[in-house]
C-alpha positions in Angstrom: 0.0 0.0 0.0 1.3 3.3 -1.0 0.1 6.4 0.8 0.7 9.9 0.7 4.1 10.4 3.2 5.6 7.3 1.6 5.1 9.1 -1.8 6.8 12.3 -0.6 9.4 9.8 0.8 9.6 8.7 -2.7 10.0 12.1 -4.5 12.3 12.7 -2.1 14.7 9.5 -2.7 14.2 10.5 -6.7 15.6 13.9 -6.2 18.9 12.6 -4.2 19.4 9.7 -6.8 18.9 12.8 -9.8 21.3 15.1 -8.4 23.9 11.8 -7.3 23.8 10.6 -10.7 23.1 14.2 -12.5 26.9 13.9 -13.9 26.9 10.5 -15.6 23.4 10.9 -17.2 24.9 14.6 -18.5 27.1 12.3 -19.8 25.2 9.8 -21.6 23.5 12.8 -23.0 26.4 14.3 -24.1 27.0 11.7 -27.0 23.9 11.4 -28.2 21.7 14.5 -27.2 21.8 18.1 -25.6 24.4 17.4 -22.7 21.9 18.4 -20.3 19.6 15.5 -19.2 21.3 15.0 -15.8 21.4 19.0 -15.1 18.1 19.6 -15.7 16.2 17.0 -14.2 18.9 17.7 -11.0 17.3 21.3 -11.0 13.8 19.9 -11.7 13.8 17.8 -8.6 15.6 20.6 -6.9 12.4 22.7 -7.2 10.0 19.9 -6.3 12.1 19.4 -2.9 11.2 23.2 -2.4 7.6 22.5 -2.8 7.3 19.5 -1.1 5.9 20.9 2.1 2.9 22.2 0.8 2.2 19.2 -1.2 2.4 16.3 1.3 0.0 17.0 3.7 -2.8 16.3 1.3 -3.2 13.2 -1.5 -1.1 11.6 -3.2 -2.5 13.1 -6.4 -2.1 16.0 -5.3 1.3 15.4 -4.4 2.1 14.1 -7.8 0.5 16.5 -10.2 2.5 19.3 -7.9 5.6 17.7 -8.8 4.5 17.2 -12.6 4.1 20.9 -12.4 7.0 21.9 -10.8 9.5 19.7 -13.7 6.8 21.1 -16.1 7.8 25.0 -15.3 11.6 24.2 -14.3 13.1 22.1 -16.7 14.3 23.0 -19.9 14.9 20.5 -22.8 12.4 17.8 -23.8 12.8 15.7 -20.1 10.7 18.6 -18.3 7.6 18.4 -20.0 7.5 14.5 -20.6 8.2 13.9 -16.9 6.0 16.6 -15.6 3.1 15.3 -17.8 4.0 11.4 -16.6 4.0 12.7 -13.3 0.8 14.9 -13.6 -1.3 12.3 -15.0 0.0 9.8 -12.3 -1.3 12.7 -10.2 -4.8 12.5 -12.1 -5.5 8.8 -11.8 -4.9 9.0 -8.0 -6.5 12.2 -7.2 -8.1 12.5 -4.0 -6.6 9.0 -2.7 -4.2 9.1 0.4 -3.6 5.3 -0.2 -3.1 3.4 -3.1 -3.2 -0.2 -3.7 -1.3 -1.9 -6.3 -3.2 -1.9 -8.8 -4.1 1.6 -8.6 -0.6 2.2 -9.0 -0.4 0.2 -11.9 -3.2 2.1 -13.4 -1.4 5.4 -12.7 1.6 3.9 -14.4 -0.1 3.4 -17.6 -1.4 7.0 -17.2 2.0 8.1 -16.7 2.9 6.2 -19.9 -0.1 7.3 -21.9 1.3 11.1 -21.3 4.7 10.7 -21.9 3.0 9.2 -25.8 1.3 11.8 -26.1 3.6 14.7 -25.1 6.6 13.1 -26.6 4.8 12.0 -29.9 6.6 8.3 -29.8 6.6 4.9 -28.7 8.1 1.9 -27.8 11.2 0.9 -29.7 12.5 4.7 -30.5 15.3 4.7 -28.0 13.6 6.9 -25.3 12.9 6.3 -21.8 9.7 4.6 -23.2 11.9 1.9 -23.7 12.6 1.0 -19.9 9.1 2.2 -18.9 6.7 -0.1 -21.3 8.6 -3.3 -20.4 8.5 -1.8 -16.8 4.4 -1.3 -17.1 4.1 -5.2 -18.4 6.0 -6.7 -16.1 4.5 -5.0 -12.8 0.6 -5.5 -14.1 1.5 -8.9 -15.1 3.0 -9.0 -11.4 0.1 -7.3 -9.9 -2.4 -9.4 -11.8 -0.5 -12.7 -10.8 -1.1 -11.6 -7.2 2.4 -9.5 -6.3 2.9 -7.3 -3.7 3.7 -3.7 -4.8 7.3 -3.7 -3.6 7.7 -7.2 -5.2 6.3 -6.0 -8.9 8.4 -3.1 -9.1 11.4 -5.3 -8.7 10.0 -7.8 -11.8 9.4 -3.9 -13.1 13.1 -2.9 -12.2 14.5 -5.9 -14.2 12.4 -5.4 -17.4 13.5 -1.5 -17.4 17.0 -2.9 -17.0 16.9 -5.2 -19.9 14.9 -2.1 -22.1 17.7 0.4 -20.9 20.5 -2.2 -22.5 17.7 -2.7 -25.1 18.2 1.2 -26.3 22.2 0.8 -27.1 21.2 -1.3 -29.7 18.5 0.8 -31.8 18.7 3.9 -33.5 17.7 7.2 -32.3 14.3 8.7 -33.9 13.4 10.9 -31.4 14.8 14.4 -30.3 18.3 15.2 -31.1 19.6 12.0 -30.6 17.6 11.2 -34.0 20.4 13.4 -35.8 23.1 10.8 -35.4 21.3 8.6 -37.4 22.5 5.1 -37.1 25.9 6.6 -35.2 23.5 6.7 -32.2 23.9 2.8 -32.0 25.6 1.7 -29.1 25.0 4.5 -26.9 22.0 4.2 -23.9 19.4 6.5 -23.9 19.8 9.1 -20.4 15.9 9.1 -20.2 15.6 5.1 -20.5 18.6 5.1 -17.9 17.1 8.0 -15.2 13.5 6.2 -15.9 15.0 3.2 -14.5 16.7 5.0 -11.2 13.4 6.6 -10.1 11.8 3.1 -10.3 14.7 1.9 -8.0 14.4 4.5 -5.8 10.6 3.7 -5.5 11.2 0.3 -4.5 14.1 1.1 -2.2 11.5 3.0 -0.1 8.9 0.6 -0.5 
């Protein structure tokens, strides 16, 4: 069961994990994009921390669409507004819930999903961070369907987002400015696969 001060917990272990890893996914971004992935979801998370006390003393909708909006209005470059709407729509699938069960959180992933589509006009198999976070959705429903625990989907999750992340070295780029590089984009992860998979880490860490 997830409820509202274990989601703050959450955004909280996200925004360390950003800013601890902000150099090495600047780096992965360096080769194939804008060299600012890590630095602006760093800052992102920066301003969510800020806003954090006002947010979790109500729902964890609440609490999520705030942090959606917060990325949304402070980070630059296309990660801002494809995690502020994931995290916003999360945020509208669970509004006015203080706990959520499992599947409820599997049905807020798939809304999470559904925006990052639309927002980012792609899909699965583009090298983006839709590619750790489609396998990640099919593996914790499956989980969740089969009976799982939260904590115990999101690590069957965790190890489909890992196999998708390794999954991205070996396509080409057609999104964003990665998709420039053409087939010299092979072999490099994508940063947004790679930071998708740390924030579902961190979410079973606290769990």
């Amino acid at each position: 069961m997830l409820d509202t001060a274990k989601a703050a917990e959450i955004i909280r272990a996200i925004a360390a994990r950003m800013e601890a890893e902000k150099d090495f996914l600047t780096q992965l971004d360096n080769e194939i994009g804008d060299g600012d992935h890590g630095i602006n979801l760093a800052r992102g998370f920066k301003s969510v921390l800020e806003k954090l006390p006002e947010l979790e003393g109500g729902d964890i909708g609440g609490l999520l669409k705030g942090t959606g909006m917060q990325l949304v209005s402070n980070v630059g470059g296309a990660s801002g507004p494809l995690y502020g709407t994931a995290f916003m729509k999360a945020g509208n699938a669970l509004k006015g819930k203080t706990e959520a069960t499992a599947a409820e959180f599997a049905v807020a992933m798939e809304a999470a999903i559904g925006g990052i589509k639309m927002r980012g006009k792609s899909e699965e198999g583009e090298k983006t961070m839709l590619d750790a976070l489609c396998p990640a959705y099919k593996a914790l429903s499956e989980a969740i369907d089969g009976g799982d625990e939260l904590k115990d989907a999101l690590t069957k999750a965790i190890e489909a987002a890992a196999k998708g992340v390794e999954y991205t070295k070996t396509i080409i780029a057609t999104k964003g400015r990665a998709s420039y590089l053409g087939e010299r984009s092979i072999g490099h992860q994508d940063p947004g696969a790679t930071s998708s998979l740390y924030m579902l880490q961190e979410m079973e860490k606290c769990l």
